[in-house]
C-alpha positions in Angstrom: 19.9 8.3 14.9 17.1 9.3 12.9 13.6 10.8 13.8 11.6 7.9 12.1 13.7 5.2 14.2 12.9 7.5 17.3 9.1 7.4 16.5 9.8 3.2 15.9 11.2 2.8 18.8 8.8 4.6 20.8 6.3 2.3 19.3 7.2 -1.0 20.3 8.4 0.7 24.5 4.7 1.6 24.5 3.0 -1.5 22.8 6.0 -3.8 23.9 4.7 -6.0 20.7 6.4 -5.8 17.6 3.6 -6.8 15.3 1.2 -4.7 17.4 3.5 -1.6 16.8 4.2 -2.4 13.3 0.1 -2.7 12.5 -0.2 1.0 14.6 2.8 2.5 12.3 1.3 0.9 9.1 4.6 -1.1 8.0 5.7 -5.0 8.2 6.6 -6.3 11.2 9.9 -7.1 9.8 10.6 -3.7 9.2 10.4 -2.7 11.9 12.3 -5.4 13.7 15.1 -4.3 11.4 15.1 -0.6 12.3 15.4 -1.6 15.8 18.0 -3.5 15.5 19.8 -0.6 13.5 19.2 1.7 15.9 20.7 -0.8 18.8 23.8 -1.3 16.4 23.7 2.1 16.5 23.8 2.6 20.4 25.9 -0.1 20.8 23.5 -1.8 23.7 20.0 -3.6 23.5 17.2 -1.6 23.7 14.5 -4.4 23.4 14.2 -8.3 25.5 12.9 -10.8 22.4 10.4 -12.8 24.4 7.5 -15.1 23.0 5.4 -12.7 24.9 6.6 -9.5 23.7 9.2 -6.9 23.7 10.5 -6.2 26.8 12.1 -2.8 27.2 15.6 -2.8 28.7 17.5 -0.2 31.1 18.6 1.6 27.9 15.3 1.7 26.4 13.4 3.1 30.1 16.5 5.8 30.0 16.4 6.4 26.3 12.0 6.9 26.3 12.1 10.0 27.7 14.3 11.8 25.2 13.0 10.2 22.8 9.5 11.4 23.5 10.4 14.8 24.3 12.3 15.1 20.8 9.3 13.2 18.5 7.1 15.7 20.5 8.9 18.7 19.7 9.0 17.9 16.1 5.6 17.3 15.7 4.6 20.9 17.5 7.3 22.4 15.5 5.2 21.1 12.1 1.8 22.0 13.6 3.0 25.9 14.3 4.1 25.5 10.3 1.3 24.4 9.1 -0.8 27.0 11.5 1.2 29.6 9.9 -0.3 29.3 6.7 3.4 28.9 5.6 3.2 25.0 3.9 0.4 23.3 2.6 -0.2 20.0 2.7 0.9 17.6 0.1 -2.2 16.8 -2.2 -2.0 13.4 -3.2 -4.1 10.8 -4.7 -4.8 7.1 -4.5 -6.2 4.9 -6.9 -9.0 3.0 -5.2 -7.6 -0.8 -4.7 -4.4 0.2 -3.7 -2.9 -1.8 -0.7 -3.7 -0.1 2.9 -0.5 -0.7 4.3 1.0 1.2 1.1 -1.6 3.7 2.1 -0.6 3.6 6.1 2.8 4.1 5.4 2.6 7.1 3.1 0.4 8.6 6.2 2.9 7.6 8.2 5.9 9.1 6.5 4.8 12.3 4.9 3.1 13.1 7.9 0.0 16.1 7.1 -1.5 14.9 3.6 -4.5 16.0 1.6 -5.3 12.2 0.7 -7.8 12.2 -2.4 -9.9 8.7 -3.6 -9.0 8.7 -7.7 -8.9 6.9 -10.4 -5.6 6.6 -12.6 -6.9 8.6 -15.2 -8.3 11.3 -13.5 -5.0 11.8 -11.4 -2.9 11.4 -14.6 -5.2 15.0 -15.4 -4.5 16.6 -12.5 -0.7 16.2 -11.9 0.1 17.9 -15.0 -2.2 21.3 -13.9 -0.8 21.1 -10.6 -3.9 19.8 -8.8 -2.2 17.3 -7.6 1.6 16.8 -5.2 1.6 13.0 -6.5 -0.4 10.2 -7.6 -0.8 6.4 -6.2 -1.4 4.7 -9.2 -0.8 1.2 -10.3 1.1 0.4 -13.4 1.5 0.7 -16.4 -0.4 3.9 -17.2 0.7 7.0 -20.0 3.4 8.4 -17.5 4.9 10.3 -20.2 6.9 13.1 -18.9 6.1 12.7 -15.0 8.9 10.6 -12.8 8.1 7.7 -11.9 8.9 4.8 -9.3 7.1 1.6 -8.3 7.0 1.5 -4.6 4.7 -1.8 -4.4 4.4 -5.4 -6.0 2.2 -8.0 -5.1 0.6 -11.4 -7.2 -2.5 -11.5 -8.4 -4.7 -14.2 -8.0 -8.3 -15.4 -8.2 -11.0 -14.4 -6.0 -14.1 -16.0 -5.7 -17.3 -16.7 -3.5 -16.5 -19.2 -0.6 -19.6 -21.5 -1.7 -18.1 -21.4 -5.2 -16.4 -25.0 -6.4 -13.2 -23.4 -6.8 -12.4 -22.0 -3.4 -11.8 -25.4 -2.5 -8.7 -25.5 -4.3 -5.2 -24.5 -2.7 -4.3 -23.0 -6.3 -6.2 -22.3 -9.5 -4.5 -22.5 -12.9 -5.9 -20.7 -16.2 -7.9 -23.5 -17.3 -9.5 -23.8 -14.4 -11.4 -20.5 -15.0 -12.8 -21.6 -18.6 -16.3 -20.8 -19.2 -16.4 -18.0 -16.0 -17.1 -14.4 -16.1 -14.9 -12.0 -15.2 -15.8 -9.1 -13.2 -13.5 -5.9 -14.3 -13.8 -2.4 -13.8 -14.7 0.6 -16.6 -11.7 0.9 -18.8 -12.0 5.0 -18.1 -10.5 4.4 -14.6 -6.9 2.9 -15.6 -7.1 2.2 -19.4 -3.1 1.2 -19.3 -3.8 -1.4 -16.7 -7.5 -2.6 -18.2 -5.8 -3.5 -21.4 -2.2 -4.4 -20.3 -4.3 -7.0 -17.3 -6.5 -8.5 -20.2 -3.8 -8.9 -23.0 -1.9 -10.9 -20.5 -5.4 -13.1 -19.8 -5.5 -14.1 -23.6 -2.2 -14.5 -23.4 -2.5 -17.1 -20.9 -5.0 -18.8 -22.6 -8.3 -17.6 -21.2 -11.0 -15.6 -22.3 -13.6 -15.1 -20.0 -16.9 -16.0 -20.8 -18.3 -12.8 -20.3 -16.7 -9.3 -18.3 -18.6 -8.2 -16.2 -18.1 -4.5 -15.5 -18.3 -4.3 -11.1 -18.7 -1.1 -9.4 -15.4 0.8 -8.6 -15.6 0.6 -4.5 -14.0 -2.8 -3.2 -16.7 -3.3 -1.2 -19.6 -3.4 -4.0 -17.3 -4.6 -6.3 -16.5 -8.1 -4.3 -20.6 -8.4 -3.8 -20.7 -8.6 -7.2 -18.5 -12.5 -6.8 -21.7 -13.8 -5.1 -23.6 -13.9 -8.0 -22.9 -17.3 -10.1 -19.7 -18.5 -12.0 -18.1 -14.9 -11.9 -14.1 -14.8 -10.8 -12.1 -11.2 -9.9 -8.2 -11.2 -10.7 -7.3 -9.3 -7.9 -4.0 -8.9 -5.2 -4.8 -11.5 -1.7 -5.0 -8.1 0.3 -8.7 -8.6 -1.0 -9.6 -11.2 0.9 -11.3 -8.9 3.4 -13.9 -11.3 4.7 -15.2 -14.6 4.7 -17.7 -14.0 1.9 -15.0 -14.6 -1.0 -12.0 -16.2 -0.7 -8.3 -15.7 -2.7 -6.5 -18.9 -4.4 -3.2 -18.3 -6.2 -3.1 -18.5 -9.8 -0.5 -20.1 -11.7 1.8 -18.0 -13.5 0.0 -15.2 -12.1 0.9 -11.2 -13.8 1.9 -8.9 -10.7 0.2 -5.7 -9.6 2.3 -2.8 -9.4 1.8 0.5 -7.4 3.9 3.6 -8.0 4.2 7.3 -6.8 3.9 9.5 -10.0 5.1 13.0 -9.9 5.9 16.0 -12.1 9.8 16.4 -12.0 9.8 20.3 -11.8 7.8 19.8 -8.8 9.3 22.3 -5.6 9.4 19.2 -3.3 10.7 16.4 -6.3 13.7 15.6 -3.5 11.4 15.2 -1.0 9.0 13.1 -3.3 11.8 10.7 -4.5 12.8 10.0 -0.9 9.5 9.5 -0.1 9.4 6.6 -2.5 12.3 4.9 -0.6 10.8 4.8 2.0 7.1 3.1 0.6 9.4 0.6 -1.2 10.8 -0.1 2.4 7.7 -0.6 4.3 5.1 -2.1 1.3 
């Protein structure tokens, strides 16, 4: 069995809730129902009582917390007196602001001690290459030329827009719909590959917004900016953080893509490429 069922496991004996102890671990529910069920397969015995309620813990699961919680533990003191030692350092990696939290959760969640840094595309694309940087969260495409590269996250992109606007009373939205609207974008210096790639595909589609309007580069300004007249944001529905705006899906909609970007001579590349398994898993 492996350490990261163990510490799955132990999640849902001590929440006894699957989506509770999927939203503490920072992956999908039905990832985690699936690593359970692995790790039963692999014991040969349920671990776990499906009820509407919860999940109840069996015999096997009250004899099988214990050990479970001693190993988990000793791992976990065994990486602190590491990292105490001065020996290992922790991984320096960034994130493009935007990027989905639970991609964020989960990369916590499986690289363990991380030196998480809030930056744009562009500036990490500088920094990898000098060694300022482990890896980069970026969202694609970007000038990835000569770092490895793989896309750990999809998701569609669709409208959002202020909840008193006439449009978030639709179900959907197609590209005609957003004739004679502004759209509000970011600076082109944060993710230039994305900026052009996102508004080639708009023409492309048939609409040219009325007017871009260039937001501010923190989600939360940014979507105060939607309450301000006929303005739209082409953005994933992970932004529909509150009741102020509102996310429709847009017809033949362009995806956003996260990756991890790394430099392949990197010391921990192995590591790295496994790691990106694993984000593809729990995105």
């Amino acid at each position: 069995m492996e350490l990261r069922q163990l510490r799955y496991f132990r999640a849902v004996a001590e929440r006894r809730h699957l989506t509770r102890a999927a939203e503490e671990l920072g992956i999908r529910a039905t990832s985690l129902s699936q690593q359970i069920i692995a790790l039963e397969n692999e014991l040969g015995t349920a671990l776990f009582s499906r009820t509407p309620g919860g999940m109840i813990p069996t015999a096997a699961a009250d004899a099988l917390l214990p050990h479970a919680c001693r190993a988990l533990d000793a791992v976990s003191a065994g990486e602190q007196a590491v990292r105490l030692s001065g020996a290992v350092r922790p991984w320096r990696i960034g994130v493009t602001p935007g990027a989905s939290a639970q991609v964020v959760a989960a990369l916590r969640n499986a690289a363990g001690a991380l030196d998480v840094r809030d930056l744009p595309v562009s500036e990490q694309l500088r920094m990898l290459p000098r060694g300022e940087l482990d890896a980069a969260l970026i969202v694609l495409p970007a000038d990835t030329g000569g770092l490895r590269v793989r896309t750990v996250s999809e998701a569609p992109l669709g409208v959002l827009v202020s909840a008193t606007h006439p449009l978030a009373a639709r179900a959907s939205i197609g590209w005609t719909d957003l004739d004679g609207l502004d759209l509000l974008w970011f600076d082109r210096e944060l993710a230039p590959g994305y900026h052009d790639a996102m508004l080639d595909t708009f023409r492309r589609a048939g609409w040219r917004p009325r007017r871009i309007r260039r937001g501010p580069p923190r989600r939360g300004p940014f979507l105060a900016e939607l309450a301000d007249g006929d303005v739209v944001a082409i953005r994933p529905r992970w932004d529909e953080t509150s009741g102020a705006v509102v996310w429709r899906e847009l017809a033949d909609a362009p995806r956003l893509c996260h990756a991890l970007a790394w430099d392949p001579a990197h010391r921990d590349a192995g590591r790295l490429a496994d790691l990106t398994v694993h984000l593809a898993d729990e995105a």
